[in-house]
C-alpha positions as CSV (number, residue, x, y, z in Angstrom):
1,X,-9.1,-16.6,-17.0
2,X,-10.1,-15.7,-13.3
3,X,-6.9,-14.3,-11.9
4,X,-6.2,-14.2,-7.7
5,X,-3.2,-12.0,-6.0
6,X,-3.3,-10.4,-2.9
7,X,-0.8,-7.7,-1.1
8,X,-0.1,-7.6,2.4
9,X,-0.7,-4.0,4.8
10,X,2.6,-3.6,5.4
11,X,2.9,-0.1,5.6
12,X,5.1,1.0,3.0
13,X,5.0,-0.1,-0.2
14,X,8.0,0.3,-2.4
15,X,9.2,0.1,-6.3
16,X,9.2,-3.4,-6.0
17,X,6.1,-4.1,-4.9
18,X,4.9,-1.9,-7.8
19,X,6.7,-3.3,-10.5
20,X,6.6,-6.6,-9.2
21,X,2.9,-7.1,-8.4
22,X,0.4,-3.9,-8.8
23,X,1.5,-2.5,-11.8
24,X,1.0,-6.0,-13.4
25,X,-2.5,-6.4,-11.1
26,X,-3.8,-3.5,-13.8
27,X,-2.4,-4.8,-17.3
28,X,-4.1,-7.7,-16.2
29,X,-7.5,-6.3,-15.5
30,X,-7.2,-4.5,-18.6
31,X,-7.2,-7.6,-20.4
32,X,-8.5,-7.6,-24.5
33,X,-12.5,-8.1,-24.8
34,X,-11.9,-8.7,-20.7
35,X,-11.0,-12.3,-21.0
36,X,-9.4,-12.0,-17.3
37,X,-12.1,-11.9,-14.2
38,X,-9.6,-10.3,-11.8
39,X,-9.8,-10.6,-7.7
40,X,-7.5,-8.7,-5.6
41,X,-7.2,-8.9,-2.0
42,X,-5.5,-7.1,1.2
43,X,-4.0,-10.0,3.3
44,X,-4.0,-8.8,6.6
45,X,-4.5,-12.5,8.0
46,X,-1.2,-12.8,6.6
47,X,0.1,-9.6,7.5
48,X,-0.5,-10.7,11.6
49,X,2.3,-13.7,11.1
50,X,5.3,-11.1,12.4
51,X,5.4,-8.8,15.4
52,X,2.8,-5.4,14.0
53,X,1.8,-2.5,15.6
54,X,-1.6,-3.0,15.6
55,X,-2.3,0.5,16.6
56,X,-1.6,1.1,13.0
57,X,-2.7,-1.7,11.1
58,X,-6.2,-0.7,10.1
59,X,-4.6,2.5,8.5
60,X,-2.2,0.4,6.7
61,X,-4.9,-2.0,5.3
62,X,-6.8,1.3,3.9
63,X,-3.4,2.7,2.5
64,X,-3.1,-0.5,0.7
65,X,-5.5,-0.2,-1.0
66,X,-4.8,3.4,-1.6
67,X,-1.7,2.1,-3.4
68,X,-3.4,-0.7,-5.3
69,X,-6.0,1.8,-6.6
70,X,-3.3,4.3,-7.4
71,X,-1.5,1.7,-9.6
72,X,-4.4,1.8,-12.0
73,X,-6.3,-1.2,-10.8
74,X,-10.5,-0.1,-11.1
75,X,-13.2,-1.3,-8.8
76,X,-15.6,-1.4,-11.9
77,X,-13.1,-3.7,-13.6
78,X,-12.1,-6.2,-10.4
79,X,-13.1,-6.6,-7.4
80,X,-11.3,-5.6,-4.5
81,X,-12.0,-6.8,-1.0
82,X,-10.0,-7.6,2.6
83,X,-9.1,-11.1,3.4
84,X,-10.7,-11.2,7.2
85,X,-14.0,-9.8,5.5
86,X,-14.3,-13.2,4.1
87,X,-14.0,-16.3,6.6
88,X,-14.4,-19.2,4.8
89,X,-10.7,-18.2,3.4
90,X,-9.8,-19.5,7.1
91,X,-12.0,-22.5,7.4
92,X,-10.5,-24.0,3.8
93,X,-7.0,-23.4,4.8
94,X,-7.9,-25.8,8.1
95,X,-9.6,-28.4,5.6
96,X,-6.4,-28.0,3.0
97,X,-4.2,-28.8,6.5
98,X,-5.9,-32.2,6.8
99,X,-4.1,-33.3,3.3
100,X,-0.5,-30.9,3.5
101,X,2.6,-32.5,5.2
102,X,5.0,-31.1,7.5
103,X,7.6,-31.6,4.8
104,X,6.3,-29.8,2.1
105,X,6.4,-26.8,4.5
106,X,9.2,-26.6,6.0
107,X,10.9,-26.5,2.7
108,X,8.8,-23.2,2.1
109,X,11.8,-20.9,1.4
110,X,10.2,-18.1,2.8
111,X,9.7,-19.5,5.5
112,X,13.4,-20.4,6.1
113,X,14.4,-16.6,5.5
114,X,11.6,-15.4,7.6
115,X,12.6,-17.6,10.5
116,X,16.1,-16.2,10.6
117,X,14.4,-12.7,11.2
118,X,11.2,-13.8,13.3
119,X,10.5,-16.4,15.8
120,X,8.8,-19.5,14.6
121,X,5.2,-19.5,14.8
122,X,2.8,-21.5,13.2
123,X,1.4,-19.2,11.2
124,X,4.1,-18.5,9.4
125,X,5.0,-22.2,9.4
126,X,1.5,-22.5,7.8
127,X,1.2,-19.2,5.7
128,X,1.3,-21.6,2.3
129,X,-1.8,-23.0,3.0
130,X,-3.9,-19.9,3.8
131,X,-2.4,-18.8,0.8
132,X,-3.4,-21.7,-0.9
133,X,-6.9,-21.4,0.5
134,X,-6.9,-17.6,-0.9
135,X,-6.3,-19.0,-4.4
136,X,-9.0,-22.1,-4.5
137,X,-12.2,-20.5,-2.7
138,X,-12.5,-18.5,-6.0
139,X,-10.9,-21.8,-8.2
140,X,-8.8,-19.2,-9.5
141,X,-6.7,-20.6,-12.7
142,X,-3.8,-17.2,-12.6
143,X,-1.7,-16.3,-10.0
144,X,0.0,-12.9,-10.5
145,X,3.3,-13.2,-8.2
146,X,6.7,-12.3,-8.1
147,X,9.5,-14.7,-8.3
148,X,9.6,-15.3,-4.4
149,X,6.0,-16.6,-4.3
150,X,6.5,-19.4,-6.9
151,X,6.9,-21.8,-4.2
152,X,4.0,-20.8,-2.8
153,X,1.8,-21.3,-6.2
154,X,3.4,-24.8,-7.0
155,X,2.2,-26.1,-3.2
156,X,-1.5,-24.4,-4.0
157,X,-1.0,-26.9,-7.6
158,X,0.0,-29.7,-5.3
159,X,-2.5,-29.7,-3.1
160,X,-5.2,-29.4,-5.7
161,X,-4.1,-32.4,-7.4
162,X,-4.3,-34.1,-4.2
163,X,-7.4,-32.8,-3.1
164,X,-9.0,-33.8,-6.7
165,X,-7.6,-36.9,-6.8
166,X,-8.4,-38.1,-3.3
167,X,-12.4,-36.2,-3.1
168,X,-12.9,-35.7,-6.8
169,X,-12.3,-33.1,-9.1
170,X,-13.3,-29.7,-7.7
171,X,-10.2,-26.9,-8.7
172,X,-8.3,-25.9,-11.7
173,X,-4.6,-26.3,-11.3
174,X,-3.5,-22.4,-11.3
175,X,-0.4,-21.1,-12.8
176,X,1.7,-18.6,-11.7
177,X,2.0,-15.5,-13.9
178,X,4.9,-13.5,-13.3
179,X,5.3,-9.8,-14.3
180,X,8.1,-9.3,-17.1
181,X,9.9,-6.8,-14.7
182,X,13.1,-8.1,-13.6
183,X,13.2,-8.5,-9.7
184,X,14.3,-4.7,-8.2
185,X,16.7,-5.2,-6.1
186,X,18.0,-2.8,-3.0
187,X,19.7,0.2,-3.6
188,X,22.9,-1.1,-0.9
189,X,23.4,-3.6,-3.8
190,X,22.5,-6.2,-1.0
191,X,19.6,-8.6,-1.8
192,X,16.4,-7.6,-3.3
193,X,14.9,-4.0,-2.2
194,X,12.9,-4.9,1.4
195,X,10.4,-2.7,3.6
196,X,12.1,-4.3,6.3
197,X,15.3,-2.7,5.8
198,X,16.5,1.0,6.0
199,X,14.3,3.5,4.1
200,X,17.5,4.8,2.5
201,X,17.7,1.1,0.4
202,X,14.1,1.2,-1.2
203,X,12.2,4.3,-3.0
204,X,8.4,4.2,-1.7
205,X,6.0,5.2,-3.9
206,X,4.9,7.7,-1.9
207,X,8.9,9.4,-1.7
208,X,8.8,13.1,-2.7
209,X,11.2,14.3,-5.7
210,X,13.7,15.2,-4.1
211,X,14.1,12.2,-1.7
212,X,14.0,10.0,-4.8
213,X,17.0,12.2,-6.3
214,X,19.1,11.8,-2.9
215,X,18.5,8.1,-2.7
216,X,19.4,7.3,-6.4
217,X,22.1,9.4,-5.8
218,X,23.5,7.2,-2.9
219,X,22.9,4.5,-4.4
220,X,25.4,1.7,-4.6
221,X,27.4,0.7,-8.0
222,X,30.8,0.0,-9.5
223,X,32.9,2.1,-10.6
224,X,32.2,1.9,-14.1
225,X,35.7,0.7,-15.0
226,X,36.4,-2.9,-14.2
227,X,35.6,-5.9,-16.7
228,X,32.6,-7.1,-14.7
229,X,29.7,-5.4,-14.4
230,X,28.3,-5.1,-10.5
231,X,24.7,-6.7,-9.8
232,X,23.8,-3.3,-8.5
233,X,24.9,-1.6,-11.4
234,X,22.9,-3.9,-13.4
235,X,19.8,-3.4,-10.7
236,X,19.7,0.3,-11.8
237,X,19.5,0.1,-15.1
238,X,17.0,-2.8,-15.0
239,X,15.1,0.1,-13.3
240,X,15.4,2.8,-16.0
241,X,14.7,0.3,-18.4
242,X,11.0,0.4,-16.4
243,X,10.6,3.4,-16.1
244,X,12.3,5.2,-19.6
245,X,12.0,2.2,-21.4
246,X,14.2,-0.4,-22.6
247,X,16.0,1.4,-25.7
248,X,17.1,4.0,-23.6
249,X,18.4,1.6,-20.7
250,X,20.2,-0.3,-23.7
251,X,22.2,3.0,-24.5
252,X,23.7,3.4,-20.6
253,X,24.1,-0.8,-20.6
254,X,26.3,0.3,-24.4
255,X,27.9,2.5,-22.1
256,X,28.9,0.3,-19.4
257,X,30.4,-2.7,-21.3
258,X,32.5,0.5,-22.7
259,X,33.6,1.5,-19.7
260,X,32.3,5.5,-20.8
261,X,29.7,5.3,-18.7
262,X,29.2,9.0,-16.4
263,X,27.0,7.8,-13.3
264,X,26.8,11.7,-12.7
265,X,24.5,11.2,-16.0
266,X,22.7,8.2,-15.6
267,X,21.9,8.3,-12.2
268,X,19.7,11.7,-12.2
269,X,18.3,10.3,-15.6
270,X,17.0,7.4,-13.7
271,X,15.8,9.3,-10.4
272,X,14.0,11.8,-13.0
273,X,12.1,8.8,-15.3
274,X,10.6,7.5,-11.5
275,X,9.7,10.8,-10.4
276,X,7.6,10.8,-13.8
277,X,6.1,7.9,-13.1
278,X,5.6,8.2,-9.5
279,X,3.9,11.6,-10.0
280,X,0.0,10.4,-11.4
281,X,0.6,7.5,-9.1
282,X,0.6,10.0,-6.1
283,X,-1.9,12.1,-7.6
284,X,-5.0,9.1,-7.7
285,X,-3.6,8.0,-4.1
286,X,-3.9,11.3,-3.2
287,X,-7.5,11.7,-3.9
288,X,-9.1,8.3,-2.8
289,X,-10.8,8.7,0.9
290,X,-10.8,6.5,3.9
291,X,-14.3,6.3,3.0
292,X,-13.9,5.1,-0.5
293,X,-11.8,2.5,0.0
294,X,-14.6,1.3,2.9
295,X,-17.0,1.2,0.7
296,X,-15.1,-0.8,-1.9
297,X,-14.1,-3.4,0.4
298,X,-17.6,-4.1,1.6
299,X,-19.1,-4.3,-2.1
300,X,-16.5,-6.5,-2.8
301,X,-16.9,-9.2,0.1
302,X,-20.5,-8.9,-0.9
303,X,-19.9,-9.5,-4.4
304,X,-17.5,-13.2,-3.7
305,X,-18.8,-14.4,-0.2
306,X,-21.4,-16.3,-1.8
307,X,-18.8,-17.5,-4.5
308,X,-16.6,-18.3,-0.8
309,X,-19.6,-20.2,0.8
310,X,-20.7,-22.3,-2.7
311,X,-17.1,-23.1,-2.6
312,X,-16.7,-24.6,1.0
313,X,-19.8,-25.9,0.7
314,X,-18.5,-28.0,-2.3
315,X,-15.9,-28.9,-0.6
316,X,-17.3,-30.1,2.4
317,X,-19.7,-32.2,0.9
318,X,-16.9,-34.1,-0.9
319,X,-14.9,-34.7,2.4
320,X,-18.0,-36.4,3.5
321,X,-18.7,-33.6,6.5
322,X,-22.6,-32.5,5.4
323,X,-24.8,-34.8,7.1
């Protein structure tokens, strides 16, 4: 199967991003007798759709890669490259406008949450599609995303059945594959965990031990008494079930429902199993160069331009626009 995700420079990236995306990007890649052909991408065209401080932005797009690197995903394996490397991404998203309504997007969810934070702009209005575009220029058939990027995937299926249907068939119909992690939510028990919001609601992946231990520490849940059992509460030991395993989060769950649970207990048990798994992460992001990461990018738009350019050719040809 030939499997398309992409992660945008953000600057931070968090345990959610991990669990819910890169960590899942390399159990992928790592498929038996490699039956999965595995493309991974830094979005910055995406990335540019909010206000950014572009004095830092080419540092975040290396240290994105950093963190996908770190998370176990191998250059000899997949191929890594940066969206902007490769423009025919752009000039399919303008060919998938011709045949995507209005409606479909502004019923984009994401684009409704994103709103109430940012301005609207048309490139967030029309994110879906570049999106879209990412996942067809390679006819990708697997979509590693998290829950919130369904949406997106089931638009990218609609508008290759319309675009078969109306110029021929050209694309597979990809499907979304979502990781078996449950969605992390924030630590303030408030909605799922966010870059955007304070640093003390998220654990980066690049946190040090001891700010790991004061942030679990902090963190939000019930008091270990009442009947029903807090979202937040249950958020946490989702967690250690990711990180220690899902016999030993069963045991504090036990707990719980008994109302014996000792969050003095649990929660440096939980900041403890993250800091274990945190610690090679840091340690391979640690010792991948500027220069490295360079280099991969280039071999990789190298390695799928011409794959881009068959592609838009293809597609052009069936839209009646090569004379």
């Amino acid at each position: 199967m030939k499997i398309f995700s992409g992660i945008q420079p953000s600057g931070v990236v968090h345990l959610g991003n991990y669990l819910g995306a890169m960590k899942n990007w390399a159990n992928l890649q790592n498929s038996p007798a490699g039956e999965n052909e595995a493309i991974f991408c830094v979005v910055d065209y995406h990335a540019i759709t909010v206000d950014y401080p572009k004095d830092e932005m080419p540092q975040r797009i290396i240290n994105a890669a950093k963190d996908i690197l770190a998370s176990g995903v191998d250059p000899n394996k997949s191929t890594l490259f940066l969206q902007s490397d490769i423009p025919e991404h752009t000039e399919l998203a303008w060919l998938l406008n011709t045949i995507t309504t209005m409606g479909e997007l502004s019923r984009m969810t994401q684009y409704k949450d994103k709103t109430a934070k940012h301005e609207e702009r048309a490139g967030l209005f029309d994110y879906p599609v570049l999106m879209a575009a990412d996942i067809m220029i390679y006819k990708a058939e697997g979509v590693p995303v998290g829950e919130d990027q369904v949406q997106h995937v089931e638009l990218t299926r609609d508008l290759v059945r319309r675009f078969n249907s109306k110029f021929g068939d050209t694309f597979p119909e990809p499907k979304p594959l979502l990781t078996e992690a449950k969605r992390v939510m924030s630590l303030s028990g408030s909605g799922k965990m966010s870059k955007s919001d304070s640093p003390s609601t998220y654990i980066a992946m690049t946190d040090e031990p001891d700010v790991i231990r004061k942030k679990i520490s902090s963190a939000v849940t019930d008091d270990g008494q009442s009947d029903d059992i807090s979202q937040s509460t249950i958020n946490l030991i989702n967690l250690y079930g990711e990180f220690a395993g899902q016999g030993e989060a069963d045991k504090f769950m036990e707990q719980r429902k008994a109302k014996t649970i000792k969050y003095s207990e649990f929660k440096p048990a939980l900041a403890e199993a993250i800091i274990n798994e945190l610690e090679p992460f840091q340690k391979r992001r640690a010792g991948v160069t500027d220069e490295e990461v360079k280099k991969i990018f280039t071999d990789g738009a190298a390695k799928l331009r011409p794959i881009a350019q068959e592609t838009l050719k293809e597609v052009k040809e069936k839209m009646g626009l090569i004379i």
